[in-house]
Phi, psi and omega in degrees: 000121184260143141310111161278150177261136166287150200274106193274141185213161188243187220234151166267021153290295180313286151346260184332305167313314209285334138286018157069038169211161195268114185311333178275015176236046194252114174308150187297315157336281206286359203254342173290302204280183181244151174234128169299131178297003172269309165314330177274326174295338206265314168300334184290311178286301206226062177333161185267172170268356178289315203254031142231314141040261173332288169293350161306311212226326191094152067263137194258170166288158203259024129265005148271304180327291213287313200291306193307331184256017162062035195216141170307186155314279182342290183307331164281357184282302198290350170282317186144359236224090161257355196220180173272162191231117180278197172311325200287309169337296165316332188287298189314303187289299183323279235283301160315326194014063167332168193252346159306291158321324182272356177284308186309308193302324171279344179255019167270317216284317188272332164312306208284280213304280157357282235246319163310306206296306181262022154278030213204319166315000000 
């Protein structure tokens, strides 16, 4: 007896996390449905114009903000940085460069070394 195979599908949270963008500024057709993972390799290859948008201008999720403004989570927490932002937002803080931001960015820069030094072991 051979098993069919079943269609593996996800929550569109999960999706949206996988695709780096923030669900609720996702269309409601996608925020309804379950997503197959051959739909999500299919957004993934040949995005749509909604999601690339999204990743273009945003409001992005804040473990993409922190890779963009080059700081953990943690460090947006301890900056002020609670929701999501969009580019121009980003820009906006970059441009600004706060003494907060340049503290998280050296203690991101010494984790990353930290961590090097102990791959390296």
């Amino acid at each position: 007896m051979t098993k069919l195979k079943t269609t593996q599908t996800m929550k569109p949270a999960t999706a949206a996390k996988k695709l780096g963008v923030l669900l609720e500024a996702t269309p409601a057709e996608f925020q309804e449905g379950v997503v197959s993972r051959d739909e999500l390799n299919a957004l993934q290859a040949t995005p749509p114009a909604w999601l690339t948008e999204l990743r273009r201008n945003g409001p992005h999720p804040r473990q993409v903000v922190a890779v963009k403004l080059g700081v953990s989570n943690s460090g947006l927490a301890r900056g002020g940085i609670t929701g999501p932002l969009t580019t121009a937002e980003i820009d906006a803080i970059k441009a600004e460069d706060p003494e907060w931001l340049k503290h998280e960015r050296s203690v991101q820069a010494e984790v990353r070394k930290e961590a090097q030094r102990l791959k390296q072991r």
